[in-house]
Backbone as XML, in Angstrom:
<?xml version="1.0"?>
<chain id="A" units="angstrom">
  <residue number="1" name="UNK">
    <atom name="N" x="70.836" y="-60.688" z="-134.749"/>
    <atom name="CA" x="69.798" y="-60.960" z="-133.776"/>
    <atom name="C" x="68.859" y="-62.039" z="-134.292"/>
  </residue>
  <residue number="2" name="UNK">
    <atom name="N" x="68.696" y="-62.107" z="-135.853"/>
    <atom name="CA" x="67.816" y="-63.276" z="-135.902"/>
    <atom name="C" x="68.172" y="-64.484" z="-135.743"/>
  </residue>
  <residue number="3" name="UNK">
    <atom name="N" x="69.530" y="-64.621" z="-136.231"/>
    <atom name="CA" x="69.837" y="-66.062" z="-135.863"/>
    <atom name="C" x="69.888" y="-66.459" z="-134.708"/>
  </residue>
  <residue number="4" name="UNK">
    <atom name="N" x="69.943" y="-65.747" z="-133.613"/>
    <atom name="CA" x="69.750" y="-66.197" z="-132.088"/>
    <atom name="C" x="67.923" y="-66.365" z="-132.424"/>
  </residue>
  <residue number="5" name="UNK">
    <atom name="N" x="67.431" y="-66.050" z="-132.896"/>
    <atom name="CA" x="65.206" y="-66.263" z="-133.116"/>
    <atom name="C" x="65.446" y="-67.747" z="-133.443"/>
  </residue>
  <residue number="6" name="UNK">
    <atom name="N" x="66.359" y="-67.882" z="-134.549"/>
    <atom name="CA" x="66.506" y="-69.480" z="-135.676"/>
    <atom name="C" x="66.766" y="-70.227" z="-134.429"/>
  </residue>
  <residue number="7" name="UNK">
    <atom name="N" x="68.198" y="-69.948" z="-133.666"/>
    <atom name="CA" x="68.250" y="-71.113" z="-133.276"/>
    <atom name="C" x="67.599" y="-71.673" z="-132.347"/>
  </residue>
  <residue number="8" name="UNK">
    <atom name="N" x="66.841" y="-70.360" z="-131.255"/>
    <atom name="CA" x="66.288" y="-70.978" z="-129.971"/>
    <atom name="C" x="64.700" y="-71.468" z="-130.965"/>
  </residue>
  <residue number="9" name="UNK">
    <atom name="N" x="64.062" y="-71.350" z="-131.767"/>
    <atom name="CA" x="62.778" y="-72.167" z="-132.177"/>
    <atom name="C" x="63.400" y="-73.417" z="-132.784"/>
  </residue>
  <residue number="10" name="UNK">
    <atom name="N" x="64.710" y="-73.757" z="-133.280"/>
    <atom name="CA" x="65.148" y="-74.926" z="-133.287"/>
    <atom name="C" x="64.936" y="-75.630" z="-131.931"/>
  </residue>
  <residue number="11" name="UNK">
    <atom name="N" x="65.505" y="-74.971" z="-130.846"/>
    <atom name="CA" x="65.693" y="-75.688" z="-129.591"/>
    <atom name="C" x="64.426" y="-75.866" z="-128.982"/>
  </residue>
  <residue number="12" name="UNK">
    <atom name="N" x="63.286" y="-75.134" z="-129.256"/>
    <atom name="CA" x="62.019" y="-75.149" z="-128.370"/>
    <atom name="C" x="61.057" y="-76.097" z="-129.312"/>
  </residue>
  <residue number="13" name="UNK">
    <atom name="N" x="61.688" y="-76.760" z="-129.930"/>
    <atom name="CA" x="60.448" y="-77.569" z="-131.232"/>
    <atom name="C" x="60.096" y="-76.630" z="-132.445"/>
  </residue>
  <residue number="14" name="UNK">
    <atom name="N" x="59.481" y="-75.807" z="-132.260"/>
    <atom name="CA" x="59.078" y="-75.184" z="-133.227"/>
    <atom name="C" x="59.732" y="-75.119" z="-134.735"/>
  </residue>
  <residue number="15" name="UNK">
    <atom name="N" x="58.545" y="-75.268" z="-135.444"/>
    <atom name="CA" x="59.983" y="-75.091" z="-136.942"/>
    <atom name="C" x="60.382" y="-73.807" z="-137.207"/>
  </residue>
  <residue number="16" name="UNK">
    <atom name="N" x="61.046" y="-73.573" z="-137.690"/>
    <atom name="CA" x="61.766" y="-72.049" z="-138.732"/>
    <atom name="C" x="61.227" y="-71.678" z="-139.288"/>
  </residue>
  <residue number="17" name="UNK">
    <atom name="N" x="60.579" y="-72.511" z="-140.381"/>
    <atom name="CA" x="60.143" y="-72.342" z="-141.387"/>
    <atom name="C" x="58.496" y="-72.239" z="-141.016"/>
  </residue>
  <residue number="18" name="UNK">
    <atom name="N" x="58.310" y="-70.690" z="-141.921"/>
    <atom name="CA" x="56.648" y="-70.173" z="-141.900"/>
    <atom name="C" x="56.405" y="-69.602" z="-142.920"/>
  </residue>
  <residue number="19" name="UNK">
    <atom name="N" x="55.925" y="-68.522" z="-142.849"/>
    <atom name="CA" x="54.874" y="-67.928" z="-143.832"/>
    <atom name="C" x="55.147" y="-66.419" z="-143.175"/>
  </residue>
  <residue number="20" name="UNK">
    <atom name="N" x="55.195" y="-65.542" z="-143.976"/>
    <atom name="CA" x="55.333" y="-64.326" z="-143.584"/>
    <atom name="C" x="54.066" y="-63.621" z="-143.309"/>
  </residue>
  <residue number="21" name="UNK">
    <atom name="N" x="53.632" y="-63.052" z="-141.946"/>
    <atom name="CA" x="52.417" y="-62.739" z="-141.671"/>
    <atom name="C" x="51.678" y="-61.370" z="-142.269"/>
  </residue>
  <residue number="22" name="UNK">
    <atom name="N" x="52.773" y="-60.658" z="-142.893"/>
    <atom name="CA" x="52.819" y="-59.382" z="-144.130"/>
    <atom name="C" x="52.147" y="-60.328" z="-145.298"/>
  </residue>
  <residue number="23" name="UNK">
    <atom name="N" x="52.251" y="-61.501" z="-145.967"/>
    <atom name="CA" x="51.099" y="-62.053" z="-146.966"/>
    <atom name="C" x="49.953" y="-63.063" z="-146.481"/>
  </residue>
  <residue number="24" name="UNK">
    <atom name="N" x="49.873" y="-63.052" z="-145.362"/>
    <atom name="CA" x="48.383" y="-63.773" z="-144.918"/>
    <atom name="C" x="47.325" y="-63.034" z="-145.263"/>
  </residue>
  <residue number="25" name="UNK">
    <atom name="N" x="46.408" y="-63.662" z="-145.303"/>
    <atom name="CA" x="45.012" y="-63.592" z="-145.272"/>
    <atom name="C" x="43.939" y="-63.197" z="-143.862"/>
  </residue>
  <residue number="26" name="UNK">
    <atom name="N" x="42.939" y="-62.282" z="-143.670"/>
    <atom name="CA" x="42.511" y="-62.227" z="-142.338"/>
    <atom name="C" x="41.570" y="-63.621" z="-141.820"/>
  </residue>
  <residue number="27" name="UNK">
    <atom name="N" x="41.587" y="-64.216" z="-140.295"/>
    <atom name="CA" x="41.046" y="-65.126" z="-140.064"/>
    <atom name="C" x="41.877" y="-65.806" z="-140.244"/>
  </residue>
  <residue number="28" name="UNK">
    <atom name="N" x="43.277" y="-66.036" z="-139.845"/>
    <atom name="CA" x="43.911" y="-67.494" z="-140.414"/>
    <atom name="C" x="44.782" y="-67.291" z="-138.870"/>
  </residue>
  <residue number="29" name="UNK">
    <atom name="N" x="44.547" y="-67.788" z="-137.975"/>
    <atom name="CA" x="45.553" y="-67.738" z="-136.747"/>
    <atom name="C" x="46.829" y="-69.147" z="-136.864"/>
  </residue>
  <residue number="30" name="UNK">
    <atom name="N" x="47.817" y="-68.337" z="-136.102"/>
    <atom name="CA" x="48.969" y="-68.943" z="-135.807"/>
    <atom name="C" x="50.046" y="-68.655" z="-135.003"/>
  </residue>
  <residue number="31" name="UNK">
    <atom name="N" x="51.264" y="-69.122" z="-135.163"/>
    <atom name="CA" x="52.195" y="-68.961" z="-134.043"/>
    <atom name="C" x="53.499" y="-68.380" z="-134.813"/>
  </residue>
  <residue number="32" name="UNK">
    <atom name="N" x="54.109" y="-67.436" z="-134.013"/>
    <atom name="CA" x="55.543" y="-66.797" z="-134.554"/>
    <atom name="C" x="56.031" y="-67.970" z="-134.477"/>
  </residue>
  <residue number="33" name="UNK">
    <atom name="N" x="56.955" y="-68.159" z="-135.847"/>
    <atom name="CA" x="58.539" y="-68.825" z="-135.392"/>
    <atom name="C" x="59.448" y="-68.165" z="-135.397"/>
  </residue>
  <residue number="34" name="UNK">
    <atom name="N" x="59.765" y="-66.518" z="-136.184"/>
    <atom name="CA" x="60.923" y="-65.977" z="-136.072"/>
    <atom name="C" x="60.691" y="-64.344" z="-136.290"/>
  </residue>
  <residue number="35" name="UNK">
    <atom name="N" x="61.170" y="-63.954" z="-136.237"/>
    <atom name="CA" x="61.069" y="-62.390" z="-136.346"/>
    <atom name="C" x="62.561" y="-62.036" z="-136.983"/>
  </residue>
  <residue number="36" name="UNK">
    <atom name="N" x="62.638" y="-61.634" z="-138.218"/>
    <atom name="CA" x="64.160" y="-61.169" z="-138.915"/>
    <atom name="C" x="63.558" y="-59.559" z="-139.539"/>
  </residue>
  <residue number="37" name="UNK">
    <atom name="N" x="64.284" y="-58.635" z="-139.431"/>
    <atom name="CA" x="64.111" y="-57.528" z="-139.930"/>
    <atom name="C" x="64.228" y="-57.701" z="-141.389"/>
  </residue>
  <residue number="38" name="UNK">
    <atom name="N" x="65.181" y="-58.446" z="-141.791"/>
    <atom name="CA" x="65.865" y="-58.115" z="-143.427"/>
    <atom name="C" x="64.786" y="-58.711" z="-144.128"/>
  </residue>
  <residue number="39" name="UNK">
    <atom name="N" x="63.882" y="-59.528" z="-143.801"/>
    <atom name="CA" x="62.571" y="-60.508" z="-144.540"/>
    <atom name="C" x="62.105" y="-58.531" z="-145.027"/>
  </residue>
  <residue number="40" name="UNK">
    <atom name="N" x="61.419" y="-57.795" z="-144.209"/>
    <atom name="CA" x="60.794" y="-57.120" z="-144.392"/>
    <atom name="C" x="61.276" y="-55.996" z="-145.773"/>
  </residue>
  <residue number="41" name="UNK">
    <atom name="N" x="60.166" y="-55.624" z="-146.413"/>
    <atom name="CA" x="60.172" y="-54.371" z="-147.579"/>
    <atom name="C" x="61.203" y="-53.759" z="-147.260"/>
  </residue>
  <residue number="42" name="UNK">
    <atom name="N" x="62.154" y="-52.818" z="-147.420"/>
    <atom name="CA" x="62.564" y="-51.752" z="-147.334"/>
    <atom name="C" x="61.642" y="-50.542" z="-146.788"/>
  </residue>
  <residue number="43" name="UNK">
    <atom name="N" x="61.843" y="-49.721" z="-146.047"/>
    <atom name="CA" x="61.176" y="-48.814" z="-145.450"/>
    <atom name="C" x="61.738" y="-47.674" z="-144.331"/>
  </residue>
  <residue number="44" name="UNK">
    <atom name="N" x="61.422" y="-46.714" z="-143.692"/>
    <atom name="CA" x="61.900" y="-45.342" z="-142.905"/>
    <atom name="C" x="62.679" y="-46.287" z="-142.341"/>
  </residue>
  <residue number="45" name="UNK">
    <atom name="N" x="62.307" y="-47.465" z="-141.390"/>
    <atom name="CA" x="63.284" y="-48.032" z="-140.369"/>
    <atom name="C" x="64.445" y="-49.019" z="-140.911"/>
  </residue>
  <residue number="46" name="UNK">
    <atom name="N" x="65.433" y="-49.158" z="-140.846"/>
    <atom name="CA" x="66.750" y="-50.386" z="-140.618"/>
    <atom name="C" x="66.093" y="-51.397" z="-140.113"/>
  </residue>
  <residue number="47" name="UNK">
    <atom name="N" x="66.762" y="-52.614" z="-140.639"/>
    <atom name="CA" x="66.017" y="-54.048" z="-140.343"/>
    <atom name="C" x="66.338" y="-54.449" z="-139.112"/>
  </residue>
  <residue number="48" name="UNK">
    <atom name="N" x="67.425" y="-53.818" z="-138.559"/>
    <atom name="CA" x="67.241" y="-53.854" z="-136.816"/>
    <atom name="C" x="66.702" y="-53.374" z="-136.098"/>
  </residue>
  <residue number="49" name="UNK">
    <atom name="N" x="66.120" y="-51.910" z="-136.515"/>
    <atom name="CA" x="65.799" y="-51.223" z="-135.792"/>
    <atom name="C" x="63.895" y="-51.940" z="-135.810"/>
  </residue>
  <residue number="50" name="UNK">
    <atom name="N" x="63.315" y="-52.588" z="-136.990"/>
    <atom name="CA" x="62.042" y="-52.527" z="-137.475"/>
    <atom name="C" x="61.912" y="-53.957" z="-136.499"/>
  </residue>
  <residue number="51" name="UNK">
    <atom name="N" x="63.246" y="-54.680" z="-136.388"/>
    <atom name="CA" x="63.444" y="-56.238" z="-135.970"/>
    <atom name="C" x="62.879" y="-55.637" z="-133.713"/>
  </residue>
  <residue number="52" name="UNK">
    <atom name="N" x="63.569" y="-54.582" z="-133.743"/>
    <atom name="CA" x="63.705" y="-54.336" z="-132.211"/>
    <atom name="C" x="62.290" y="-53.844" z="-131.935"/>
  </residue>
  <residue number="53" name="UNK">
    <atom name="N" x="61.713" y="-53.058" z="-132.644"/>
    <atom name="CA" x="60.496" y="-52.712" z="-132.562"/>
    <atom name="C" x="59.649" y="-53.654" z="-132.187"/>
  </residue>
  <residue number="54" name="UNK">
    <atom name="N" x="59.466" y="-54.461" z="-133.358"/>
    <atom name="CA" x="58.632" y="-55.657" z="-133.208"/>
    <atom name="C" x="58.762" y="-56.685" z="-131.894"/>
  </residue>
  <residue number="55" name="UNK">
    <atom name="N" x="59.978" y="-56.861" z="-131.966"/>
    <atom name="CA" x="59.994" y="-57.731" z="-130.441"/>
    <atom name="C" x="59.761" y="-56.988" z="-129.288"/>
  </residue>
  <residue number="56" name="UNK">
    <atom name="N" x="59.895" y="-55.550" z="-128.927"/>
    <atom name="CA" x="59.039" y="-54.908" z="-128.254"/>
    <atom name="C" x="58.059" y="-54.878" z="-128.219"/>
  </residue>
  <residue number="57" name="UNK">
    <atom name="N" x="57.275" y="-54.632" z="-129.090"/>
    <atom name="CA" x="55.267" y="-54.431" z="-129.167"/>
    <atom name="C" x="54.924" y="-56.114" z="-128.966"/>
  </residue>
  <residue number="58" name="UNK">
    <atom name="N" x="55.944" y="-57.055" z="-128.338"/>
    <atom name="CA" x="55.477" y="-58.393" z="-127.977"/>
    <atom name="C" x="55.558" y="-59.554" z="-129.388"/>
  </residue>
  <residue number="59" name="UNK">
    <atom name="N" x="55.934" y="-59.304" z="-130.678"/>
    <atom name="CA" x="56.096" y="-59.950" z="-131.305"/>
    <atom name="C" x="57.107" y="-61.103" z="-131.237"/>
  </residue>
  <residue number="60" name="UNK">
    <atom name="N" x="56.865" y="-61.964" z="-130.421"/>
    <atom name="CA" x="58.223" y="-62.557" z="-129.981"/>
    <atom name="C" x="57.775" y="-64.260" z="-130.783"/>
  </residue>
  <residue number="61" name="UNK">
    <atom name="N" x="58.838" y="-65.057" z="-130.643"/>
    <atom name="CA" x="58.939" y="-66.418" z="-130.954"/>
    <atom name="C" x="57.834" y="-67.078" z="-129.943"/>
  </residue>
  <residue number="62" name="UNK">
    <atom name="N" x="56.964" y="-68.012" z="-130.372"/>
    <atom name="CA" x="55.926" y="-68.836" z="-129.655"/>
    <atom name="C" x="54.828" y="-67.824" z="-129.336"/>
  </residue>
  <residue number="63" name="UNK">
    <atom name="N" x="54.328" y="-66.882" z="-129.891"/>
    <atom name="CA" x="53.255" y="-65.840" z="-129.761"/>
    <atom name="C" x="52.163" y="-66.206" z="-130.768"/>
  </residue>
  <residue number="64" name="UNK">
    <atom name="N" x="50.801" y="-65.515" z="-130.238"/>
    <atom name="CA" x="49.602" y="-66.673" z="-130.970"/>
    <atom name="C" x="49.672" y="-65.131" z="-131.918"/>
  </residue>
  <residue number="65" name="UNK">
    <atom name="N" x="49.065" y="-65.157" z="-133.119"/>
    <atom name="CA" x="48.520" y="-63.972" z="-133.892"/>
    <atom name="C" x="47.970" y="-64.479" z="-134.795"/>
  </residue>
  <residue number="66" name="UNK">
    <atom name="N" x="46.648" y="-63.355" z="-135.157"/>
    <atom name="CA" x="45.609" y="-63.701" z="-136.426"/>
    <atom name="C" x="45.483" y="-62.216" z="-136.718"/>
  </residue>
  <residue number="67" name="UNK">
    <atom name="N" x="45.407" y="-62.139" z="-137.836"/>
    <atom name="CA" x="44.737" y="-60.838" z="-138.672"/>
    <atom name="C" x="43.266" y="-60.604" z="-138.502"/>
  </residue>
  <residue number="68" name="UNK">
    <atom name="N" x="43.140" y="-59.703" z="-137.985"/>
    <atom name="CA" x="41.802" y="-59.807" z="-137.670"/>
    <atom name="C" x="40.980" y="-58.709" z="-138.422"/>
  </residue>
  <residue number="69" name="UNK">
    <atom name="N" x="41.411" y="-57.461" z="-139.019"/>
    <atom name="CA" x="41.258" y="-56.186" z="-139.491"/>
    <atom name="C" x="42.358" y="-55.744" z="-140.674"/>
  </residue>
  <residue number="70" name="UNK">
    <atom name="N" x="41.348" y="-55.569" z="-142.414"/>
    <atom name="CA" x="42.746" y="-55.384" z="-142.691"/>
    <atom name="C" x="42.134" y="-53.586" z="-143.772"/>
  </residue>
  <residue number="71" name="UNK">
    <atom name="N" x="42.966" y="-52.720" z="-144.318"/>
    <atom name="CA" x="42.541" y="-51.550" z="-144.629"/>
    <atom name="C" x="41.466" y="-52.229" z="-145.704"/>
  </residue>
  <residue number="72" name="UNK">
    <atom name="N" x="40.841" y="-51.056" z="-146.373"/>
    <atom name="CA" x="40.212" y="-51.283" z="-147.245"/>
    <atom name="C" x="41.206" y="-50.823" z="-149.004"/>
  </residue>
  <residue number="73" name="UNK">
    <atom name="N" x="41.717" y="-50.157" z="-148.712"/>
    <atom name="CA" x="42.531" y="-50.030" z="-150.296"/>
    <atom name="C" x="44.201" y="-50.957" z="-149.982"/>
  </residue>
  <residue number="74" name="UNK">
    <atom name="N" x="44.540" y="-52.274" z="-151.011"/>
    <atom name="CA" x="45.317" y="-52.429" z="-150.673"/>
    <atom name="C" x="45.279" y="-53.600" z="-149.391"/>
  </residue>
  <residue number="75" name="UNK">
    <atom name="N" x="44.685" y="-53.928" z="-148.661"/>
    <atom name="CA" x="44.484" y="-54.417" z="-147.486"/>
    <atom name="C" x="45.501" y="-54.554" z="-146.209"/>
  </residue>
  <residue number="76" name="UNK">
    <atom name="N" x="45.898" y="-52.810" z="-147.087"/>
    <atom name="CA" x="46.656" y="-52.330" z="-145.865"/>
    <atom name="C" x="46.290" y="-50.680" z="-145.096"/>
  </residue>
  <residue number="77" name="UNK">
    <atom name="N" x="47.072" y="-50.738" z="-143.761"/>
    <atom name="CA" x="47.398" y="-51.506" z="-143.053"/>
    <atom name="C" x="46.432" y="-52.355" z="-142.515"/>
  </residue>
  <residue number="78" name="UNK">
    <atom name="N" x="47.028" y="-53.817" z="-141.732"/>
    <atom name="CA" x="46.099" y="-54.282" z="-140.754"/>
    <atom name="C" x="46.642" y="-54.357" z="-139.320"/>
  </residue>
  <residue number="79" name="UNK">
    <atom name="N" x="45.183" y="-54.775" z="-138.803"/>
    <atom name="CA" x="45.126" y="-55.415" z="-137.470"/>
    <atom name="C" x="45.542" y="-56.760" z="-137.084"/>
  </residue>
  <residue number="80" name="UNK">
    <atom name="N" x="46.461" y="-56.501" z="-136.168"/>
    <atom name="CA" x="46.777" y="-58.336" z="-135.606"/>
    <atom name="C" x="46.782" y="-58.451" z="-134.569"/>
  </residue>
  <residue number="81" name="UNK">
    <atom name="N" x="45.531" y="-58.937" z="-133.982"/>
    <atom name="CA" x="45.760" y="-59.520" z="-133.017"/>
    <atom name="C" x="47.007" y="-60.297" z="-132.518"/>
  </residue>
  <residue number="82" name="UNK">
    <atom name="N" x="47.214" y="-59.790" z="-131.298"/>
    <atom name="CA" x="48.446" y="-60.566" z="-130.274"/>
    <atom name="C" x="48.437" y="-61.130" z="-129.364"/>
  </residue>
  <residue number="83" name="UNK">
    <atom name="N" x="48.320" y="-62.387" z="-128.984"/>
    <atom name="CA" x="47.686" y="-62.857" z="-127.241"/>
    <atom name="C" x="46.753" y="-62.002" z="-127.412"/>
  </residue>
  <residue number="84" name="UNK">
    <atom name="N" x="46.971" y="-61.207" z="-126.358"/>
    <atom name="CA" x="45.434" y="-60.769" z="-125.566"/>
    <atom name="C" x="45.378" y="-59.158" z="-126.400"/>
  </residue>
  <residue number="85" name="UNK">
    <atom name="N" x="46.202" y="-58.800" z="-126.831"/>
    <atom name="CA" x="45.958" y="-57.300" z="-127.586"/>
    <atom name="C" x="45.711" y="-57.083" z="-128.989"/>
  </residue>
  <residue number="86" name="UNK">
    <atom name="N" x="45.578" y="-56.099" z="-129.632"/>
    <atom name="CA" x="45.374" y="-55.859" z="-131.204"/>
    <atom name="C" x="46.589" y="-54.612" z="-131.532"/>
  </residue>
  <residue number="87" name="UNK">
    <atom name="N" x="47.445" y="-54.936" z="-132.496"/>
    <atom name="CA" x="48.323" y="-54.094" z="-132.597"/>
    <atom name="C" x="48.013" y="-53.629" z="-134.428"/>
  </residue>
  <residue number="88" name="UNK">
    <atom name="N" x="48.352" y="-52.308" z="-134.710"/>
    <atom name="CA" x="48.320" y="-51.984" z="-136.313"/>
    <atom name="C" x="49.811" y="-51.997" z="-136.879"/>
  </residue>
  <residue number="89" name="UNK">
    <atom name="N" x="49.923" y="-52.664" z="-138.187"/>
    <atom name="CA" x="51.197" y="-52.792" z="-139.273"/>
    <atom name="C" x="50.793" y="-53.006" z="-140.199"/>
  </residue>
  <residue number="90" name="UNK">
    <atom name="N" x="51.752" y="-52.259" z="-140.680"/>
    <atom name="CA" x="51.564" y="-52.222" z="-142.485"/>
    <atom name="C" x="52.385" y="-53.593" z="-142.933"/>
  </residue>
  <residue number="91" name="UNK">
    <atom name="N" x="51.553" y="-53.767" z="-143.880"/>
    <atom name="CA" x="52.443" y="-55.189" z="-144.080"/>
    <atom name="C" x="53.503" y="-55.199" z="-144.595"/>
  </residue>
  <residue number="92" name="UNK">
    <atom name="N" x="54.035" y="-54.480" z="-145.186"/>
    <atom name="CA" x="55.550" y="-54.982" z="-145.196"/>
    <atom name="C" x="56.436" y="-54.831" z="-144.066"/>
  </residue>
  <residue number="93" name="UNK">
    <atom name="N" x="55.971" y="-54.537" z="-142.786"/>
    <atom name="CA" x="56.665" y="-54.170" z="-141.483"/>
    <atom name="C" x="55.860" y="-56.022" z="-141.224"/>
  </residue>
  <residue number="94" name="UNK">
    <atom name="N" x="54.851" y="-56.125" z="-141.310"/>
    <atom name="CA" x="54.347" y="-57.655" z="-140.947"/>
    <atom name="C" x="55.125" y="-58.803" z="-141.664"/>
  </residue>
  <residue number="95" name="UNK">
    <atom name="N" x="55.958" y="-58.810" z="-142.824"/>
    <atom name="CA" x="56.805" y="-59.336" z="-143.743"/>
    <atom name="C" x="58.424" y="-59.953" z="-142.591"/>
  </residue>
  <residue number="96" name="UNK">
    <atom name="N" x="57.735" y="-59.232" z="-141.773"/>
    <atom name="CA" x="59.494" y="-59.419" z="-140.815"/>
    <atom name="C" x="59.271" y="-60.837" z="-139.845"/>
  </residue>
  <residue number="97" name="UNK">
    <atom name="N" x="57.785" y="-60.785" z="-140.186"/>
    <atom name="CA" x="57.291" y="-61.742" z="-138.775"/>
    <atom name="C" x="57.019" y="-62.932" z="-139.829"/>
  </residue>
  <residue number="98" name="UNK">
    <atom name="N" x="57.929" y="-64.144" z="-139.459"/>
    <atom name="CA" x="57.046" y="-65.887" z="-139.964"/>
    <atom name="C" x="56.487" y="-66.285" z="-138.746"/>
  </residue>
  <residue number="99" name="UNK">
    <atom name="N" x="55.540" y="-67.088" z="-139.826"/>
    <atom name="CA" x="54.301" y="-67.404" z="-138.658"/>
    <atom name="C" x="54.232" y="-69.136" z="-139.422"/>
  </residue>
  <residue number="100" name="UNK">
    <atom name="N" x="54.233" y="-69.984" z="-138.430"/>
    <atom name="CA" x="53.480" y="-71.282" z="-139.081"/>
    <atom name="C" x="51.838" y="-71.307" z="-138.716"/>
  </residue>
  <residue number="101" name="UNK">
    <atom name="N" x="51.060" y="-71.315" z="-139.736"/>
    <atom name="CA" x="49.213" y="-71.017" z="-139.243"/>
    <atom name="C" x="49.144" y="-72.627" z="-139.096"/>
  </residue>
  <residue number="102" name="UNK">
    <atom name="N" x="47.859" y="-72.339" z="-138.116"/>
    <atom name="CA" x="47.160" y="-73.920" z="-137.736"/>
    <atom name="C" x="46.547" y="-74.392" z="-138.968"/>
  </residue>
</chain>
C-alpha cells in the first residue's frame, strides 16, 4: 500500500522525501508526503493495519499537520493537529507519517 502513497506524491509534485512526524518538534507545520506502516516502531498493531488506521483518522498524502500538544514525560503522546481537527499519537505510531515542514 505504500508504494501506491510513493508513487501518486511523485505524480502530484510533491516530494517523497520528509521527515517523520513521530521526531518533530511542536509548532513546526507541514504537509504529508507518505504514510508507510513499516517506517513506524514496532508496536500492538501490524504495519498495515497501523498504515490503515492512519489513513482513516484522515492522515492522507497532501494533508496540512503541526504538533500542537506534546505529553509532558517523554513528549509523548502528542497532539496533531489535522486540517481542521486535533487527533492524539504516540509517536512511534507518528513515525509512519513523512511530512515535508514549511
Amino acid at each position: 500500500m505504500s508504494k501506491v502513497f510513493s508513487e501518486s506524491g511523485a505524480a502530484s509534485g510533491l516530494d517523497a522525501r520528509g521527515e517523520p512526524l513521530g521526531a518533530a518538534r511542536a509548532g513546526r507545520p507541514g504537509v504529508i508526503v507518505r504514510v508507510d506502516g513499516t517506517l513506524a516502531d514496532a508496536g500492538v498493531l501490524g504495519p498495515e493495519e497501523l498504515e490503515r488506521r492512519l489513513l482513516e483518522l484522515g492522515f492522507v498524502e497532501g494533508a496540512r499537520v503541526e504538533i500542537v500538544e506534546q505529553g509532558l514525560f517523554g513528549a509523548d503522546p502528542i497532539a496533531v493537529k489535522l486540517d481542521d481537527m486535533r487527533v492524539a499519537l504516540r509517536r512511534r505510531e507518528a513515525r509512519a507519517i513523512e511530512v515535508k515542514f514549511d
